[in-house]
N, CA, C and O atoms as CSV, one atom per row, in Angstrom:
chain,resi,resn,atom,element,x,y,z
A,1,UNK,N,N,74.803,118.610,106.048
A,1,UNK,CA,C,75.420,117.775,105.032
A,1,UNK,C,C,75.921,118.666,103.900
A,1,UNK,O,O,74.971,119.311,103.457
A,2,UNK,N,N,76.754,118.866,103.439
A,2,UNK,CA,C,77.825,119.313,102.389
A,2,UNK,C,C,77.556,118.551,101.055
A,2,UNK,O,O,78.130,117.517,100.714
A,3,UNK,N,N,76.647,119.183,100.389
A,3,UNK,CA,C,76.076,118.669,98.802
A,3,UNK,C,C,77.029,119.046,97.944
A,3,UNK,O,O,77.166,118.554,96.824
A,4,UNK,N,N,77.729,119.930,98.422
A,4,UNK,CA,C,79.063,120.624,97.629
A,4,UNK,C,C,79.998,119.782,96.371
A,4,UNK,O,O,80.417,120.075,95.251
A,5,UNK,N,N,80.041,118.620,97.244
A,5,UNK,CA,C,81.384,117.739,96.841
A,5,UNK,C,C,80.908,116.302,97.379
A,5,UNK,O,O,81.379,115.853,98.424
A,6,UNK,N,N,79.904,115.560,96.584
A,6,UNK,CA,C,79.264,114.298,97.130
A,6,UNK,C,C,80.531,113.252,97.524
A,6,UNK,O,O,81.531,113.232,96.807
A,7,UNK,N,N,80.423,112.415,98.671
A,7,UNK,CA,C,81.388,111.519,98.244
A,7,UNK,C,C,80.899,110.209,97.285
A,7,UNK,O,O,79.736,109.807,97.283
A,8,UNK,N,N,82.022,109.589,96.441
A,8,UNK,CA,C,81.584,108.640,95.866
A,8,UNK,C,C,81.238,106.959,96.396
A,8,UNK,O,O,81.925,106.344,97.211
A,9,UNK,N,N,80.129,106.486,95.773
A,9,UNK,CA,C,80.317,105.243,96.572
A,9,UNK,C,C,81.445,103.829,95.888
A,9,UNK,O,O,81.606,103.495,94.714
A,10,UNK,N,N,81.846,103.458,96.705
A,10,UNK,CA,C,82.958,102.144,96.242
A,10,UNK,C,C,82.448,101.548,96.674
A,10,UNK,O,O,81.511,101.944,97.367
A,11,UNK,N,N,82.732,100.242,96.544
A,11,UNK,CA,C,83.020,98.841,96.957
A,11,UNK,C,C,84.768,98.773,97.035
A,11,UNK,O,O,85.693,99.449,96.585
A,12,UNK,N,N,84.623,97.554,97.873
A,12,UNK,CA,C,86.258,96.968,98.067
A,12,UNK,C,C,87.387,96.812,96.795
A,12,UNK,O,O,88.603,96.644,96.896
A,13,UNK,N,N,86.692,96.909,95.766
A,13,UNK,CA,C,87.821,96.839,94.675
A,13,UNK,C,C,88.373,97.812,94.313
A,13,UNK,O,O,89.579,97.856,94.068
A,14,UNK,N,N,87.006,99.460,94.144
A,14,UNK,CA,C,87.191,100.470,93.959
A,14,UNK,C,C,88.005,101.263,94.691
A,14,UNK,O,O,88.126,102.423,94.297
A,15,UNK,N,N,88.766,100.827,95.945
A,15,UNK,CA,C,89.117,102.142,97.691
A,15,UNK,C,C,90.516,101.950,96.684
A,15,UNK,O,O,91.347,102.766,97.083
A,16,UNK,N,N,90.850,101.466,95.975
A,16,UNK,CA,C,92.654,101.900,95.892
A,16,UNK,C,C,92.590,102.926,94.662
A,16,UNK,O,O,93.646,103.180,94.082
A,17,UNK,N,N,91.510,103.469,94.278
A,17,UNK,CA,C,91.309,104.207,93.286
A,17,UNK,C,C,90.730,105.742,94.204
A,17,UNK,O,O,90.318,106.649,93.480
A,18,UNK,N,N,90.722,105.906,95.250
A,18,UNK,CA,C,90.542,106.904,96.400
A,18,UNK,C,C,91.101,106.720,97.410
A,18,UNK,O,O,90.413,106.385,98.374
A,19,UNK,N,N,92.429,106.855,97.558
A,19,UNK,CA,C,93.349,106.634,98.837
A,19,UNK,C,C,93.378,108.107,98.963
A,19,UNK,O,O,93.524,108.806,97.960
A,20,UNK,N,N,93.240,108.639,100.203
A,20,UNK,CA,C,92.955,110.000,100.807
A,20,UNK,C,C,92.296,110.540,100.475
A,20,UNK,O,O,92.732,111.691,100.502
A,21,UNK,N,N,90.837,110.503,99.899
A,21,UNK,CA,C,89.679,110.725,99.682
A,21,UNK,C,C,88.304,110.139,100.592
A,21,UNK,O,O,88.205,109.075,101.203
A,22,UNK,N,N,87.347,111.199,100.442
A,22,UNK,CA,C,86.087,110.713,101.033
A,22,UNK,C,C,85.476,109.863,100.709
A,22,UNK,O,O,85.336,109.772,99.489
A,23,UNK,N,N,84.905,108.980,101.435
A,23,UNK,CA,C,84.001,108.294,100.229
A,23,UNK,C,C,83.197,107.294,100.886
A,23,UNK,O,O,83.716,107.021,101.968
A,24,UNK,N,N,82.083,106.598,100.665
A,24,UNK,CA,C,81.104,106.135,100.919
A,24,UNK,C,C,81.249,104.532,101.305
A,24,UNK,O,O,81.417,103.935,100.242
A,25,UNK,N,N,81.250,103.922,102.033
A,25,UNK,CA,C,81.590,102.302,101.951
A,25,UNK,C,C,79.988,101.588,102.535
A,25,UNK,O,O,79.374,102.059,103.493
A,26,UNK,N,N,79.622,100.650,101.902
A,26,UNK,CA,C,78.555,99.893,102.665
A,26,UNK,C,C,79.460,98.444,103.055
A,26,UNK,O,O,80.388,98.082,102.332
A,27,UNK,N,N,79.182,97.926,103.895
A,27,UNK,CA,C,79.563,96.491,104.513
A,27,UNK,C,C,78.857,95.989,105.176
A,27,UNK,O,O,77.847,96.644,105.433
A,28,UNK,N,N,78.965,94.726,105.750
A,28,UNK,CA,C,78.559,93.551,106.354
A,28,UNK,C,C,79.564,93.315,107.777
A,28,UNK,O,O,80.507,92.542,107.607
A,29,UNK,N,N,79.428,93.869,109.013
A,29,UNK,CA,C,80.000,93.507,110.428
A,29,UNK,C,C,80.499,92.251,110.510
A,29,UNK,O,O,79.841,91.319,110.972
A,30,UNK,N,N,81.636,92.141,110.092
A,30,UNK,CA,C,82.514,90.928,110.382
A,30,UNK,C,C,82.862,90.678,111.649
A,30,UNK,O,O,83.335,89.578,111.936
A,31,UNK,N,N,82.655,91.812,112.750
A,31,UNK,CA,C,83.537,91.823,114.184
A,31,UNK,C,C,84.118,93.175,114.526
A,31,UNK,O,O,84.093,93.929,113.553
A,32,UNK,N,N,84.501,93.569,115.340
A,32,UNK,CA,C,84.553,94.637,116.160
A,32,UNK,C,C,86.038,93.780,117.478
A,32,UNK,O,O,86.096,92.786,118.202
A,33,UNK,N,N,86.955,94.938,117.110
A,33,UNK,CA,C,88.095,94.985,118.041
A,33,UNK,C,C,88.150,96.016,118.379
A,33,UNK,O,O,88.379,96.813,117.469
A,34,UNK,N,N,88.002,96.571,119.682
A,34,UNK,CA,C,88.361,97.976,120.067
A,34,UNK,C,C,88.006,99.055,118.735
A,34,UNK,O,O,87.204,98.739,117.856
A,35,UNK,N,N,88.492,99.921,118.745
A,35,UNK,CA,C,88.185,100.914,118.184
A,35,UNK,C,C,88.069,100.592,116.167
A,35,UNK,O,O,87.728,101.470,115.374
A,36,UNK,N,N,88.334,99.599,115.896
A,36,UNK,CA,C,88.480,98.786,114.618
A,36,UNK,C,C,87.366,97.894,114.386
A,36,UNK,O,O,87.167,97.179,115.368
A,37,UNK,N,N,86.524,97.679,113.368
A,37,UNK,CA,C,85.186,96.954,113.124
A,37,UNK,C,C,86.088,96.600,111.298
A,37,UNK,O,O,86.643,97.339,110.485
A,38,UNK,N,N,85.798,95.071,111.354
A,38,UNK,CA,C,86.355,94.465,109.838
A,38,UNK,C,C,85.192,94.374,109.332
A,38,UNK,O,O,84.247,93.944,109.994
A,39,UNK,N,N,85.085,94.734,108.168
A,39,UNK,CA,C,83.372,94.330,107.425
A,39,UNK,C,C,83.679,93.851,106.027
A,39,UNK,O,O,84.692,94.175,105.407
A,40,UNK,N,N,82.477,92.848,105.460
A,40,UNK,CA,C,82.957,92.801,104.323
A,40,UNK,C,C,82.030,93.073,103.460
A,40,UNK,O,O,80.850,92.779,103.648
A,41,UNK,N,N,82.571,93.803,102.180
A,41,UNK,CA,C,81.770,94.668,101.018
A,41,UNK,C,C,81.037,93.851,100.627
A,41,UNK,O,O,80.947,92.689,101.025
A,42,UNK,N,N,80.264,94.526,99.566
A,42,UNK,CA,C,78.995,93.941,98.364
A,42,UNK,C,C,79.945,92.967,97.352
A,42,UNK,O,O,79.662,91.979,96.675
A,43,UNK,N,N,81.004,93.595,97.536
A,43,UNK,CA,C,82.149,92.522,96.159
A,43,UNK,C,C,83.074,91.456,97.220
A,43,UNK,O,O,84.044,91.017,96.602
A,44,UNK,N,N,83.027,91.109,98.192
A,44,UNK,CA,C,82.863,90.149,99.105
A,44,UNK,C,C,84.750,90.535,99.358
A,44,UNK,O,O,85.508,89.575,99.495
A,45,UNK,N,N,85.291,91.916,99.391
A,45,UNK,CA,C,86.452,92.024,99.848
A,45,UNK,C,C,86.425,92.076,101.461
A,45,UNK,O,O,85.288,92.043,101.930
A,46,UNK,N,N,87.176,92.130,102.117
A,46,UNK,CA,C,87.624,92.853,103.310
A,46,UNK,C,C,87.707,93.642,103.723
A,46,UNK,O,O,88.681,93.992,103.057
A,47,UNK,N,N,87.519,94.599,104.485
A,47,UNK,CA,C,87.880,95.999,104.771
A,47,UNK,C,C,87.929,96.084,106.194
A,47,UNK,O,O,87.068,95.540,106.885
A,48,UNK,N,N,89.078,96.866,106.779
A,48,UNK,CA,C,89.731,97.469,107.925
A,48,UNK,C,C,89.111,98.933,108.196
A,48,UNK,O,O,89.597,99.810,107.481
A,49,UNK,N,N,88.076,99.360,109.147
A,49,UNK,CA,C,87.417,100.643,109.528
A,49,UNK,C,C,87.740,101.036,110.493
A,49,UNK,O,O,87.270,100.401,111.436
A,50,UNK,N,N,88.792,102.388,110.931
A,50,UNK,CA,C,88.842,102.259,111.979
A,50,UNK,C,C,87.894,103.408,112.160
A,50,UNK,O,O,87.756,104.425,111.481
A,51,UNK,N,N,87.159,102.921,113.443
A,51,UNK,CA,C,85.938,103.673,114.403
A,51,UNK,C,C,86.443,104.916,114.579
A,51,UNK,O,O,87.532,105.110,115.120
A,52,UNK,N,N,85.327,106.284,113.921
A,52,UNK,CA,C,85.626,107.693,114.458
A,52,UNK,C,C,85.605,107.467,116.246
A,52,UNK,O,O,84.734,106.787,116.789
A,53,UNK,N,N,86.657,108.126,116.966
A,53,UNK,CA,C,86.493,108.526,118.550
A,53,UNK,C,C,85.490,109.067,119.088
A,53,UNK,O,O,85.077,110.214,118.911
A,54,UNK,N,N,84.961,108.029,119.944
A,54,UNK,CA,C,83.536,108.834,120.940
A,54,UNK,C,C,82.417,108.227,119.894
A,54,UNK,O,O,81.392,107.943,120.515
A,55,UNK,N,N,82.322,107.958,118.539
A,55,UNK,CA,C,81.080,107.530,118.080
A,55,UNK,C,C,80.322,105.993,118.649
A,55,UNK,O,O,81.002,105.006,118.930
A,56,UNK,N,N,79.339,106.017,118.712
A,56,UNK,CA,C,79.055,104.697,119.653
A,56,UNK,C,C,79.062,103.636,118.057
A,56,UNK,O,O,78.869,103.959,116.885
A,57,UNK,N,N,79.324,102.522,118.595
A,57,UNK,CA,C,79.776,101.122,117.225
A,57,UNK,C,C,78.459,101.059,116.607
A,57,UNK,O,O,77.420,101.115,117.265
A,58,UNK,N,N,78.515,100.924,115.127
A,58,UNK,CA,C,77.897,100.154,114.744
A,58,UNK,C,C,76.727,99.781,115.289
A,58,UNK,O,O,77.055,100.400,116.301
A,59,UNK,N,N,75.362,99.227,115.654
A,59,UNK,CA,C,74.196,98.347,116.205
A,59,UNK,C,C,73.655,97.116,115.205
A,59,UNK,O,O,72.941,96.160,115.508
A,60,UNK,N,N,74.316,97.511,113.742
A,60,UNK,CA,C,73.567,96.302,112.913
A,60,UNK,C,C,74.124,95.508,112.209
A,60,UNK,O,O,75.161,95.074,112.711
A,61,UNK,N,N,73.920,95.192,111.414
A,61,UNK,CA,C,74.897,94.389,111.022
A,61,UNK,C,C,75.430,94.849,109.593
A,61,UNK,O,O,76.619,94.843,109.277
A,62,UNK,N,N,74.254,95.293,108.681
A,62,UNK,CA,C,75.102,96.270,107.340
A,62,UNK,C,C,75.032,97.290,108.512
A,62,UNK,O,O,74.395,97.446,109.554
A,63,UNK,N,N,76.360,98.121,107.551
A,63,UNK,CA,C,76.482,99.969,107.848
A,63,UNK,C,C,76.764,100.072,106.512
A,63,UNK,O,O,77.054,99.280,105.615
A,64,UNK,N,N,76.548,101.649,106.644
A,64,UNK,CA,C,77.265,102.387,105.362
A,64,UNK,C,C,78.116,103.463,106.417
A,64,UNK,O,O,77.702,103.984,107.452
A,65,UNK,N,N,79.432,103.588,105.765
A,65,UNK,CA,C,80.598,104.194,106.014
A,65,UNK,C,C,80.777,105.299,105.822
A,65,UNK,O,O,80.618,105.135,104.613
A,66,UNK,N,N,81.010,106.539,105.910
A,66,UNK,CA,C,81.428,107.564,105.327
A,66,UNK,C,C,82.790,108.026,106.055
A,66,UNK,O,O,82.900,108.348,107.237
A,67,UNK,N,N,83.927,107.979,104.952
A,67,UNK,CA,C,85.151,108.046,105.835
A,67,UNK,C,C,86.413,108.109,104.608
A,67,UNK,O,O,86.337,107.878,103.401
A,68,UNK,N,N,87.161,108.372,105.152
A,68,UNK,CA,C,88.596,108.358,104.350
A,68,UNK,C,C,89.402,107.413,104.239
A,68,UNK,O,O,89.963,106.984,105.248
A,69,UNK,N,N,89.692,106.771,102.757
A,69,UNK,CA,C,90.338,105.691,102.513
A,69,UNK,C,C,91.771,105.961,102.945
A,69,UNK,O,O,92.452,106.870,102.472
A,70,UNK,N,N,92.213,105.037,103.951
A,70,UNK,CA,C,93.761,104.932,104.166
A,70,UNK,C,C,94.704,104.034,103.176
A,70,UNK,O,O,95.934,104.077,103.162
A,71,UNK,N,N,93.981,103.317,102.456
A,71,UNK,CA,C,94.937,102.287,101.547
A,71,UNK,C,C,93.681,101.511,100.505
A,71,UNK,O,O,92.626,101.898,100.002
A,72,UNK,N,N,94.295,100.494,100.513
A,72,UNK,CA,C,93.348,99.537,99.845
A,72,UNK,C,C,92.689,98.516,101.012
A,72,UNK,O,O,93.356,97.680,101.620
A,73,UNK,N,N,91.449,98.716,101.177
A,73,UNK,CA,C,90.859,97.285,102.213
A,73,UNK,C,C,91.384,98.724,103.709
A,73,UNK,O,O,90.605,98.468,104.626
A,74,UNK,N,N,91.776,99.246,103.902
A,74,UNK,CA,C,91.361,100.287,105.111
A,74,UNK,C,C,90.980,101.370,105.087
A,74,UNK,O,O,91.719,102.106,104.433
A,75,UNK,N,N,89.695,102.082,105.732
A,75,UNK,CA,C,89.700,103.131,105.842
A,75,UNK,C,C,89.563,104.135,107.197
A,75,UNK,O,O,89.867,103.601,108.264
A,76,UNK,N,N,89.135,105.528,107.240
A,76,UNK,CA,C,88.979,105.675,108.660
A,76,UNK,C,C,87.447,106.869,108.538
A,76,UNK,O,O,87.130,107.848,107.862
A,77,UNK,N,N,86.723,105.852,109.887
A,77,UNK,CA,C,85.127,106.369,109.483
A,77,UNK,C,C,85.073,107.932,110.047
A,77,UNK,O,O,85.947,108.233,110.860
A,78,UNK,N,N,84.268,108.774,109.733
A,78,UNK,CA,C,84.252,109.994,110.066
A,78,UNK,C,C,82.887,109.847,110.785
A,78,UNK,O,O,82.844,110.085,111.992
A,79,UNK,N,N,81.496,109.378,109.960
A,79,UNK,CA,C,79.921,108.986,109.945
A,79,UNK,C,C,80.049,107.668,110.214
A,79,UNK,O,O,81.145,107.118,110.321
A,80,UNK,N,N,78.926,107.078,110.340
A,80,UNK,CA,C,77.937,105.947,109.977
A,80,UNK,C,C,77.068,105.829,109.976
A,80,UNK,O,O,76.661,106.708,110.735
A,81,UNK,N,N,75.922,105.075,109.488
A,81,UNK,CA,C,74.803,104.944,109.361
A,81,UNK,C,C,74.083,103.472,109.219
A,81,UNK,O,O,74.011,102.735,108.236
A,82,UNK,N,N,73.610,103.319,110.472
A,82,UNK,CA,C,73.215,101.641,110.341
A,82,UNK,C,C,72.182,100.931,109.106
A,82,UNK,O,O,71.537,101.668,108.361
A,83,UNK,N,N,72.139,99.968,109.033
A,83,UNK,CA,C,71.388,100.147,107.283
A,83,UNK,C,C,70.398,98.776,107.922
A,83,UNK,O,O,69.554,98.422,107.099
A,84,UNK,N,N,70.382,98.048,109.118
A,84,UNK,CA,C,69.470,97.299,109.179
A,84,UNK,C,C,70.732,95.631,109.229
A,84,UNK,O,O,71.957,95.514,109.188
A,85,UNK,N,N,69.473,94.555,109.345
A,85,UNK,CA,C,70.148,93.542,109.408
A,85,UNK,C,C,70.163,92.533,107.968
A,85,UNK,O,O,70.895,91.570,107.742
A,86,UNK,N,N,69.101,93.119,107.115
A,86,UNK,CA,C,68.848,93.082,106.157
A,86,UNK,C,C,68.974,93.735,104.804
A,86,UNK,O,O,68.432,94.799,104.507
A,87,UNK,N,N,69.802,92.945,103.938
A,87,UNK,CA,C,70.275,94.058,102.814
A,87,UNK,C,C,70.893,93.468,101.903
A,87,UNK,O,O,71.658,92.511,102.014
A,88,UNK,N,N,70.401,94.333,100.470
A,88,UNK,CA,C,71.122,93.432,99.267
A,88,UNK,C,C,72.616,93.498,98.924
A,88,UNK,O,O,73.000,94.185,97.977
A,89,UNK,N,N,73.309,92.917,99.548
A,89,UNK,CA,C,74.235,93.598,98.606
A,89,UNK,C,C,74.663,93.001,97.483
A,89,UNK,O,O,75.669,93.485,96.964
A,90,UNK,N,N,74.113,91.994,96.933
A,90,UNK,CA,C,74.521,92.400,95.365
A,90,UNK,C,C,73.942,93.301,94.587
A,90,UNK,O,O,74.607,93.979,93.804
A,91,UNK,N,N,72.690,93.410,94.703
A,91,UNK,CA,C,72.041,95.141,93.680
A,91,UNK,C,C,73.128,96.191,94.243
A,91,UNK,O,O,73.720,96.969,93.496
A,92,UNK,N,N,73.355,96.125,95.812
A,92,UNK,CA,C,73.866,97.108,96.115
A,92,UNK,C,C,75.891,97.452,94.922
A,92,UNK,O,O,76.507,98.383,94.403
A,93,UNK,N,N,75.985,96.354,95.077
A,93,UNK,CA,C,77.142,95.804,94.133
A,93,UNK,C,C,77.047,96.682,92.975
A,93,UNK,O,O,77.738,97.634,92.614
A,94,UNK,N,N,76.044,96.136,92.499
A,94,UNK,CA,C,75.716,96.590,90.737
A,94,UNK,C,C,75.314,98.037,90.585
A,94,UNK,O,O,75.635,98.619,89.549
A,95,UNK,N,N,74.618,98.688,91.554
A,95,UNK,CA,C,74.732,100.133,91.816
A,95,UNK,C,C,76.050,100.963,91.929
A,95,UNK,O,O,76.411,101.978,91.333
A,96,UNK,N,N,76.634,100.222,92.860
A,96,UNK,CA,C,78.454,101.036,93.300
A,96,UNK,C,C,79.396,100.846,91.638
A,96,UNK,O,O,80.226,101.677,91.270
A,97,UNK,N,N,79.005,99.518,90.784
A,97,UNK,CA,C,79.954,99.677,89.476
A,97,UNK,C,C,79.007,100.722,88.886
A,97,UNK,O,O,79.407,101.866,88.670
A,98,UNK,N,N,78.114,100.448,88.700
A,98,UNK,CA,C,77.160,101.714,87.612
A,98,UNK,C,C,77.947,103.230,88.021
A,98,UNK,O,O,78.666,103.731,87.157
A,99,UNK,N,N,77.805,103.841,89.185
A,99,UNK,CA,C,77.815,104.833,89.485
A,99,UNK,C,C,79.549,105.073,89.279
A,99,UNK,O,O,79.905,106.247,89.171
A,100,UNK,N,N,80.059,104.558,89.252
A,100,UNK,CA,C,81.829,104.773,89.048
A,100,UNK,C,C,82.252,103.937,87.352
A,100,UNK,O,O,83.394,103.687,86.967
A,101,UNK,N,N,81.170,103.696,86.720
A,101,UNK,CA,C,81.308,103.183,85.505
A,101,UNK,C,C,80.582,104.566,84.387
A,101,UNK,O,O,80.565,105.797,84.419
A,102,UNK,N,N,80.171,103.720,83.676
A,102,UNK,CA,C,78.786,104.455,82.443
A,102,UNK,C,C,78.266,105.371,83.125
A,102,UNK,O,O,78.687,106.429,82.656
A,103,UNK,N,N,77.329,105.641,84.290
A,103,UNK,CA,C,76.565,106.542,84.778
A,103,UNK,C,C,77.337,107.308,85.417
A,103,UNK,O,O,76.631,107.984,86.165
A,104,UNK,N,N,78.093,107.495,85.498
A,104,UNK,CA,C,79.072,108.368,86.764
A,104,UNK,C,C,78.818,109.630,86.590
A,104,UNK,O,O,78.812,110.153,87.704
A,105,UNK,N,N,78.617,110.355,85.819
A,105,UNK,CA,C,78.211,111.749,85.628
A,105,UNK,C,C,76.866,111.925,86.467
A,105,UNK,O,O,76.612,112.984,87.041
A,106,UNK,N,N,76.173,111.012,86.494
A,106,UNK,CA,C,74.357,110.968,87.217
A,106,UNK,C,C,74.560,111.286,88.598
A,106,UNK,O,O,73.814,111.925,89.340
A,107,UNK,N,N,76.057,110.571,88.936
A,107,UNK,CA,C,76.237,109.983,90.448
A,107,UNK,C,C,76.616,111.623,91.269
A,107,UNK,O,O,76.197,112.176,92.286
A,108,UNK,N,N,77.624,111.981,90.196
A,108,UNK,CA,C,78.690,113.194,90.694
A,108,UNK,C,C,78.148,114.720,90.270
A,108,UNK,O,O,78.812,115.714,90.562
């Protein structure tokens, strides 16, 4: 893992503020099309992931993302990491503004 250059975490409002950047996404498994899994964030947006090649999908139902924002609401996963079927995401919410708000220096 590369401590070098953390990526930051977003939510769905935050990805148009890192278009071609790394960065961290948690979601909720909306569905799975071929190589594409839609999930939706802690801030209850949408998001378009398309699946790194050869990685096996998802198993739970949160993930956290690690991948490169293609736009706003898409990105493309590099990692993942299953987070369980169980999970807050509104603390998780209020963590992702803290850390890209007031605390952001703590985060980065």
């Amino acid at each position: 893992m590369d401590t070098s250059a953390p990526s930051p975490r977003v939510n769905g409002e935050l990805m148009g503020r890192f278009i071609g950047k790394k960065v961290l996404l948690v979601g909720k498994n909306e569905g799975t099309d071929g190589s594409t899994m839609t999930v939706r964030t802690p801030d209850e947006k949408t998001v378009t992931v398309q699946l790194a090649a050869g990685s096996p999908a998802p198993a739970t139902a949160y993930v956290e993302f690690e991948g490169i924002v293609d736009g706003a609401g898409a990105m493309t996963e590099t990692s993942h990491v299953d987070f369980g079927d169980n999970f807050d995401m509104y603390t998780y919410n209020e963590l992702t503004k803290e850390a890209n708000g007031r605390s952001q220096a703590l985060f980065m």
